[in-house]
GUKEFI-242063 format. One record per atom (N, C-alpha, C, O, CB): residue in one letter; x, y, z; residue number from 1. Coordinates in Angstrom, 1 decimal. Glycine has a CB too. Example, Ala and Ser with C-alpha at 12.3 -4.5 7.8 and 13.67 -1.06 7.14 Angstrom:
<rs>
<"A",<13.2,-5.7,7.8>,1>,
<"A",<12.3,-4.5,7.8>,1>,
<"A",<13.2,-3.3,7.8>,1>,
<"A",<14.2,-3.3,8.5>,1>,
<"A",<11.3,-4.5,9.0>,1>,
<"S",<12.8,-2.2,7.1>,2>,
<"S",<13.7,-1.1,7.1>,2>,
<"S",<12.9,0.0,7.9>,2>,
<"S",<13.4,1.1,8.0>,2>,
<"S",<14.1,-0.6,5.7>,2>,
</rs>
This chain:
<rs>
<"X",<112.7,88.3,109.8>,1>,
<"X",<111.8,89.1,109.0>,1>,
<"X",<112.6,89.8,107.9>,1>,
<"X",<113.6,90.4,108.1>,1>,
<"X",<111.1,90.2,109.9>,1>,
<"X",<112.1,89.6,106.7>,2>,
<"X",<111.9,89.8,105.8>,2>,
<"X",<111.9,91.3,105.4>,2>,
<"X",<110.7,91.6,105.6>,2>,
<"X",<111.2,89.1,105.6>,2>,
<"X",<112.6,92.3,105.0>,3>,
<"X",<112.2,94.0,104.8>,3>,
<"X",<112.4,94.2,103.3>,3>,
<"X",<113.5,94.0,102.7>,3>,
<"X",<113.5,95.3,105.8>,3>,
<"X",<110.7,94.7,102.5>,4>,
<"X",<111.0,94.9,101.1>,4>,
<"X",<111.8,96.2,100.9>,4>,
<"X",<111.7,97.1,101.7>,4>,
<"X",<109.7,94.9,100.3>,4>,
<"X",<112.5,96.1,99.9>,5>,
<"X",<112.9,97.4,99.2>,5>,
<"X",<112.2,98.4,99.1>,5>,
<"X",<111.3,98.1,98.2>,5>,
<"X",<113.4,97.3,98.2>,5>,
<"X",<111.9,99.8,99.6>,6>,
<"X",<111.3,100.8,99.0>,6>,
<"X",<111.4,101.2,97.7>,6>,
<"X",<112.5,101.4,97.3>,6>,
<"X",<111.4,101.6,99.5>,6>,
<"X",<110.0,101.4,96.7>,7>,
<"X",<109.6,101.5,95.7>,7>,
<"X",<110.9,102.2,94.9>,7>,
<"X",<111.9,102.7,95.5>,7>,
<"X",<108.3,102.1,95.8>,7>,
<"X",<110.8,102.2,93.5>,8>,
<"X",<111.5,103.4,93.1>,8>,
<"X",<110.6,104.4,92.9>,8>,
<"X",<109.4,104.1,93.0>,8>,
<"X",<112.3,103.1,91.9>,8>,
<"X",<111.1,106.0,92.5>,9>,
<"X",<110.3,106.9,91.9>,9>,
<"X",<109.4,106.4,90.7>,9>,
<"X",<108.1,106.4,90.5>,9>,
<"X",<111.2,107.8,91.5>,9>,
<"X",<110.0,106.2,90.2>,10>,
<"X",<109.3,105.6,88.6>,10>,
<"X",<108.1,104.1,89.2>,10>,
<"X",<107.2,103.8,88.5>,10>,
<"X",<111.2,104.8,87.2>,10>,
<"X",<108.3,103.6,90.0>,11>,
<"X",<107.3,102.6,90.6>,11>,
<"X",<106.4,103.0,91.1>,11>,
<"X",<105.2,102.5,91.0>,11>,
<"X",<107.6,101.8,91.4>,11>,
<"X",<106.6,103.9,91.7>,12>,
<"X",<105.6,105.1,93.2>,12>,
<"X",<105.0,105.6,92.4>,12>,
<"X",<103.8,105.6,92.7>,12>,
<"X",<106.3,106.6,94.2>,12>,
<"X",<105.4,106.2,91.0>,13>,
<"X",<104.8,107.4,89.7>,13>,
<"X",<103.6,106.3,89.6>,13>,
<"X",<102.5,106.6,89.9>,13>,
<"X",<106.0,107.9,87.8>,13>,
<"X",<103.9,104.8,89.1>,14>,
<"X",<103.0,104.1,88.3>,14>,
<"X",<102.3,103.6,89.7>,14>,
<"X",<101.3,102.8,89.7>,14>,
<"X",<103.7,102.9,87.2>,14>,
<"X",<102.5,103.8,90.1>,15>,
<"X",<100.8,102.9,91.4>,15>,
<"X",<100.4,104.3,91.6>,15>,
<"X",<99.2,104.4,91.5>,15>,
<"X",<101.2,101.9,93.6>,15>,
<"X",<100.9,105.2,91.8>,16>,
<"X",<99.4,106.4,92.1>,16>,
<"X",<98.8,107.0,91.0>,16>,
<"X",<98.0,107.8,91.2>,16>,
<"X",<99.6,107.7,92.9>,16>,
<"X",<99.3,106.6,89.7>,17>,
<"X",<98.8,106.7,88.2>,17>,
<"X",<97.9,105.7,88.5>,17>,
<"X",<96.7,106.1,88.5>,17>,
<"X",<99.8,106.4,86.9>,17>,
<"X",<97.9,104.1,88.8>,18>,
<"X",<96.9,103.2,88.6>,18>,
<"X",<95.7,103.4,89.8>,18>,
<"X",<94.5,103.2,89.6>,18>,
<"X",<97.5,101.6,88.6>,18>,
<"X",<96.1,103.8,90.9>,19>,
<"X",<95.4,104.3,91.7>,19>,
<"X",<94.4,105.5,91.7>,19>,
<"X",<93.5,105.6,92.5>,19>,
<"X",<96.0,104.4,92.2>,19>,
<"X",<94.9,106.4,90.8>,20>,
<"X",<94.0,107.9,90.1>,20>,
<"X",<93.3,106.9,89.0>,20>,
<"X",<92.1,107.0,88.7>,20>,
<"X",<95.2,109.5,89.1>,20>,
<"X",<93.6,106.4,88.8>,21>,
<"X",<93.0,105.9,87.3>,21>,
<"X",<91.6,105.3,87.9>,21>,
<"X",<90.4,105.7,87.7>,21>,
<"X",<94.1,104.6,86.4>,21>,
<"X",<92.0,104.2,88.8>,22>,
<"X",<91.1,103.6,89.3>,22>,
<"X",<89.8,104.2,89.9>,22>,
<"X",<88.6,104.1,89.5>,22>,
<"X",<91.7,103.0,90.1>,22>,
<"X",<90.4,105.1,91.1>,23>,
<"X",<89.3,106.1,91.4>,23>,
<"X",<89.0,107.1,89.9>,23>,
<"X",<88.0,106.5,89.7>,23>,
<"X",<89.7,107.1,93.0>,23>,
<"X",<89.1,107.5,89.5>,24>,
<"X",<88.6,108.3,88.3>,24>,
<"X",<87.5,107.4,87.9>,24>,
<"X",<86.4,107.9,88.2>,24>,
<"X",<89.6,108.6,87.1>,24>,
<"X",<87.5,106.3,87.3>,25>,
<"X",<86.8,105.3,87.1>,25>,
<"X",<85.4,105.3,87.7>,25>,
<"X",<84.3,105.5,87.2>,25>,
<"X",<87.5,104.3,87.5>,25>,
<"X",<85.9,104.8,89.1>,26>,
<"X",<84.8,104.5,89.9>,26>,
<"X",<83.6,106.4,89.8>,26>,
<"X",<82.5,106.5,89.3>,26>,
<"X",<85.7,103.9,91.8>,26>,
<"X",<84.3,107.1,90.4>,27>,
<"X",<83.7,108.1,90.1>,27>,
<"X",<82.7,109.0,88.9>,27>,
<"X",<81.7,109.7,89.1>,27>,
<"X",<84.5,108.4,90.2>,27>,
<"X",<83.6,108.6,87.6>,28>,
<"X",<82.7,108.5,86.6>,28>,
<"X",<81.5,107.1,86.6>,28>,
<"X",<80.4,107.1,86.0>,28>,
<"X",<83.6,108.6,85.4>,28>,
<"X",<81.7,106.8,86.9>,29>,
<"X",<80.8,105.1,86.8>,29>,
<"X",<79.4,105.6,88.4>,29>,
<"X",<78.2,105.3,88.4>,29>,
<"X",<82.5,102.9,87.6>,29>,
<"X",<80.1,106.5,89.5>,30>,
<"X",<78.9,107.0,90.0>,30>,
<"X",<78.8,108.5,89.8>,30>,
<"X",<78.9,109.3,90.8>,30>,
<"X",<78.7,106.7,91.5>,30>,
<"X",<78.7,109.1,88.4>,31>,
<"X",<78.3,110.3,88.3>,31>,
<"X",<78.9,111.4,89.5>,31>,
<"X",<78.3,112.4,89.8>,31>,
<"X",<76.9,110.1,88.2>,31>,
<"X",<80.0,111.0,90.1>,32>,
<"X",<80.7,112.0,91.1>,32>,
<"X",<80.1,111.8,92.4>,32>,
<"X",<80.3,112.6,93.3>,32>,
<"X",<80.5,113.5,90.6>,32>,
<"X",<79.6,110.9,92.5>,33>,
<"X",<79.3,110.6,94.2>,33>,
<"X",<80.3,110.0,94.3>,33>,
<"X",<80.8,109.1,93.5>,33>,
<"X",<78.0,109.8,94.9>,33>,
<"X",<80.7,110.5,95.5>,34>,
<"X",<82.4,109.8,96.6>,34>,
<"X",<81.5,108.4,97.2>,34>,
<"X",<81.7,107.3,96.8>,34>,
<"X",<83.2,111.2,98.5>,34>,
<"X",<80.4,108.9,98.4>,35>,
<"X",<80.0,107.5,98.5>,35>,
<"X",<79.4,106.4,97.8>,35>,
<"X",<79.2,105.3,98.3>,35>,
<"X",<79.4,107.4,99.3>,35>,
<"X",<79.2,106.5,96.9>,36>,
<"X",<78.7,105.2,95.7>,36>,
<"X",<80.2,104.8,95.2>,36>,
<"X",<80.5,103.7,94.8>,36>,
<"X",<77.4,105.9,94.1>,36>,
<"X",<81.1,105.9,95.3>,37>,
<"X",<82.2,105.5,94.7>,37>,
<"X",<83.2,104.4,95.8>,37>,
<"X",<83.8,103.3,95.7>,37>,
<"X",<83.0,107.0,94.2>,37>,
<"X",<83.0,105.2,96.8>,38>,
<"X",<83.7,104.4,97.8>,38>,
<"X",<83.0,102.7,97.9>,38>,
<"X",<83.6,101.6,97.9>,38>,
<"X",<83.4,105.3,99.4>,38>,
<"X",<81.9,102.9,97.9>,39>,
<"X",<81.4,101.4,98.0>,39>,
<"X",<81.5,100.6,96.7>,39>,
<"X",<81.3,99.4,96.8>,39>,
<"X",<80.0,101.3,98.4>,39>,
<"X",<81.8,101.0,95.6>,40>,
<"X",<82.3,100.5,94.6>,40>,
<"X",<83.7,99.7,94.4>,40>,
<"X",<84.2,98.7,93.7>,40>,
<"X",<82.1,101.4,93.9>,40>,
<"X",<84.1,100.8,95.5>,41>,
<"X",<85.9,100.6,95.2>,41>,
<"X",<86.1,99.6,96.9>,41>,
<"X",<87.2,99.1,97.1>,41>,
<"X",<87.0,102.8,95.1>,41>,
<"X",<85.0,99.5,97.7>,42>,
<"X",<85.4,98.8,98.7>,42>,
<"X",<86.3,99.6,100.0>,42>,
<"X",<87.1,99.2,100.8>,42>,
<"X",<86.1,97.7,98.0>,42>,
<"X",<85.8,100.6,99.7>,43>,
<"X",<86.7,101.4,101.1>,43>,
<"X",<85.5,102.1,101.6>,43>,
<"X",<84.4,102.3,101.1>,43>,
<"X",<88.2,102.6,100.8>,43>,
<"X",<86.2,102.5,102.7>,44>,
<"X",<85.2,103.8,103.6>,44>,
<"X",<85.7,105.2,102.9>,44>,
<"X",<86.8,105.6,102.7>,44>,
<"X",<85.6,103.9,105.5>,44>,
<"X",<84.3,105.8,102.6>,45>,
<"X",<83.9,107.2,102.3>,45>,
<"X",<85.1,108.3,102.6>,45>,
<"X",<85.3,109.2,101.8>,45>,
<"X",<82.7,107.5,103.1>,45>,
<"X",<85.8,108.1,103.8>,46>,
<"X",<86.4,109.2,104.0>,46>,
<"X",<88.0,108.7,103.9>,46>,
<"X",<89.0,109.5,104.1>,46>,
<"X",<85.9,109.9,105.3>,46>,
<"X",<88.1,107.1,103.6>,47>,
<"X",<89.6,107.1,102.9>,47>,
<"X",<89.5,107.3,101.3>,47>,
<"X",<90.6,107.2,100.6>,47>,
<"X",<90.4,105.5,103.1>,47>,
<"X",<88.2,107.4,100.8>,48>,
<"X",<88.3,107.7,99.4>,48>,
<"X",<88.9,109.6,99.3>,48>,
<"X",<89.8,110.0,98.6>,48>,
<"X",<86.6,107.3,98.6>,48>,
<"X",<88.0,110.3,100.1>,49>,
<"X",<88.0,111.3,100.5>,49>,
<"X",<89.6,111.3,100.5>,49>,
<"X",<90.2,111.5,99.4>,49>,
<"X",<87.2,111.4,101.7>,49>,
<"X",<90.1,111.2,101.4>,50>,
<"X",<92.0,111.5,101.4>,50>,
<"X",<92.9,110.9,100.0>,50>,
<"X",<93.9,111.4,99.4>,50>,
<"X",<92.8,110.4,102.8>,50>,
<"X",<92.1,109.9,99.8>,51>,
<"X",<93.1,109.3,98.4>,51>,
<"X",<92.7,110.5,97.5>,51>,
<"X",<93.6,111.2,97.1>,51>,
<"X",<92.7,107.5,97.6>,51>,
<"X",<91.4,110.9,97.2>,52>,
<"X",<91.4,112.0,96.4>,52>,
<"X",<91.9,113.4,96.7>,52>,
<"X",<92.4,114.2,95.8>,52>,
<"X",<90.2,112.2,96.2>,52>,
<"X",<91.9,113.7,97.7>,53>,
<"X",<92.9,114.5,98.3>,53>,
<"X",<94.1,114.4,98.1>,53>,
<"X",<94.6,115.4,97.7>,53>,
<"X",<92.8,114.6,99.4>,53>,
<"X",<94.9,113.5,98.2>,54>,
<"X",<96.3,112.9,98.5>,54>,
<"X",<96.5,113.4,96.8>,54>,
<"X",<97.0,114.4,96.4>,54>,
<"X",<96.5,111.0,99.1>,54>,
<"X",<96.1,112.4,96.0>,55>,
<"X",<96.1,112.4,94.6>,55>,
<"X",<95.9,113.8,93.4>,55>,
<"X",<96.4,113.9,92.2>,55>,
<"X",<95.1,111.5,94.5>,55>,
<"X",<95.1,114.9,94.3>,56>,
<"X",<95.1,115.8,93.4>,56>,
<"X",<93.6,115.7,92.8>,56>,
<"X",<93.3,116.4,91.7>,56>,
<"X",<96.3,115.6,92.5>,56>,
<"X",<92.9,115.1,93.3>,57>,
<"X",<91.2,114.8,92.2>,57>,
<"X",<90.5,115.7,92.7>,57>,
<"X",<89.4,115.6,92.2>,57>,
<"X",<90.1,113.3,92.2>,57>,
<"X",<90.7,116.3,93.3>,58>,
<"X",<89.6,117.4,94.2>,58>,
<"X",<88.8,118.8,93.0>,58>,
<"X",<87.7,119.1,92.6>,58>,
<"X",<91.0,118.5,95.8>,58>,
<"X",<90.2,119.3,92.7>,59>,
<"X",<90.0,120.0,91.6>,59>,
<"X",<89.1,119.6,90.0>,59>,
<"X",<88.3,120.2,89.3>,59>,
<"X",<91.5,120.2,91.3>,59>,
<"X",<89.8,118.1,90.1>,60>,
<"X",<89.0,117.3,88.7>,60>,
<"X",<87.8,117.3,89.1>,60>,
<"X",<87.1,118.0,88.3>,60>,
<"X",<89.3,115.8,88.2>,60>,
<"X",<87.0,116.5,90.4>,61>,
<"X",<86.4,116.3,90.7>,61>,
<"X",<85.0,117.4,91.2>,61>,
<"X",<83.8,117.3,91.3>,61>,
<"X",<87.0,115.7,91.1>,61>,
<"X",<85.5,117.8,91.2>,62>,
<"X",<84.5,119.3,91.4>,62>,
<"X",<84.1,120.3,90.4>,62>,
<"X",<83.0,120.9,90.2>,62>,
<"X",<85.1,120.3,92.3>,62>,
<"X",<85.4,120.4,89.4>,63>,
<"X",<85.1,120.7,87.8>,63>,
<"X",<84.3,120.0,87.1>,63>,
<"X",<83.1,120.4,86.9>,63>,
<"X",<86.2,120.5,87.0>,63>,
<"X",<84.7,118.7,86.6>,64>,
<"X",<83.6,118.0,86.4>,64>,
<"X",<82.3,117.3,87.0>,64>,
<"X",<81.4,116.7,86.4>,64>,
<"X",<84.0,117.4,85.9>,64>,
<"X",<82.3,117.4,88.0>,65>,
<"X",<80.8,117.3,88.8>,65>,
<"X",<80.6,118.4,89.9>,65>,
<"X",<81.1,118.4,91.1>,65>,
<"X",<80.7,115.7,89.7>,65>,
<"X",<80.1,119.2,89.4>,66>,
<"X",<79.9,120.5,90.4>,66>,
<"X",<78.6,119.7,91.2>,66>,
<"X",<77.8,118.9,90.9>,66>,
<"X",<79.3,122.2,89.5>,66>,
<"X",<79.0,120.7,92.9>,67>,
<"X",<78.5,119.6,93.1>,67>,
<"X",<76.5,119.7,93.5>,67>,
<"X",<75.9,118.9,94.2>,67>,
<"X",<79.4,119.2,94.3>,67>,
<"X",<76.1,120.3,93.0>,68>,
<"X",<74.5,120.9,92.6>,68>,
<"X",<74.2,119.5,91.9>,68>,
<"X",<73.3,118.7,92.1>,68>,
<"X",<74.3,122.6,91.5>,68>,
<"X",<75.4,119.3,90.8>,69>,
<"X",<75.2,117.6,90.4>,69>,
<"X",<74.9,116.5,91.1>,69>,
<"X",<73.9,115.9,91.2>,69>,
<"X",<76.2,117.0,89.9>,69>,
<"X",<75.9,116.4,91.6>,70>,
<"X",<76.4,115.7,92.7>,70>,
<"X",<74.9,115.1,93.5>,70>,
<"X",<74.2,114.1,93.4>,70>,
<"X",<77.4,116.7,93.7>,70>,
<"X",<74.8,116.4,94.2>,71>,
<"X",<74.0,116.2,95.4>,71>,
<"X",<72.7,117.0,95.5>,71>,
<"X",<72.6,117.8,96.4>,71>,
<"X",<74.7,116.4,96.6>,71>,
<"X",<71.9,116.8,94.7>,72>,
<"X",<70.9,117.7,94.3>,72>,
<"X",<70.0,118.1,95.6>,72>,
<"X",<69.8,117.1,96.3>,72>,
<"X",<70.0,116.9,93.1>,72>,
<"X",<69.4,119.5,96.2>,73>,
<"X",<68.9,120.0,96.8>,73>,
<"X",<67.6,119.1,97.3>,73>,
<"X",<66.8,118.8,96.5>,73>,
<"X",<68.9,121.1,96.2>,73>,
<"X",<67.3,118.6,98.8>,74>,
<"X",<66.3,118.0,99.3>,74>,
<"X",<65.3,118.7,99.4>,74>,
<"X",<65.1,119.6,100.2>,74>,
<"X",<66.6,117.4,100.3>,74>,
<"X",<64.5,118.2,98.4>,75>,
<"X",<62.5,118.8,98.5>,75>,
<"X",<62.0,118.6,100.0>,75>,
<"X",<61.9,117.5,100.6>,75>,
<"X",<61.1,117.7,97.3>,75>,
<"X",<61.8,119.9,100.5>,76>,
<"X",<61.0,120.2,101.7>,76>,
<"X",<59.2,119.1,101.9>,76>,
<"X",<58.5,119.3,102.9>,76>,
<"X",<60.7,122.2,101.4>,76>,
</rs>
């Protein structure tokens, strides 16, 4: 078996740059729904959930889609 080299810093920097980028993307493309985003991006809801977590989007993501946006109040 075969063992790859772990990333460099500067490699690690650029995949979770293309990885924020990506989900940013998807996110804007569903107006700040995580699950339209998740199914866009092909994962489950609550690993999008942690990658945005992990990544720091929590803050973006709630700034720019408050979430009254988001998830508008269900008529009785």
């Amino acid at each position: 078996m075969v063992r790859a080299k772990p990333l460099t810093a500067r490699a690690a920097q650029q995949a979770a740059d293309a990885d924020a980028a990506a989900i940013r993307a998807a996110l804007e493309t569903a107006s700040g729904n995580v699950g339209r985003a998740a199914e866009t991006l092909g994962v489950q809801r609550r690993t999008l959930d942690r990658r945005i977590n992990a990544l720091g989007l929590r803050d973006w993501l709630t700034t720019t889609y408050p979430r009254s946006a988001r998830q508008p109040r269900r008529q009785p």
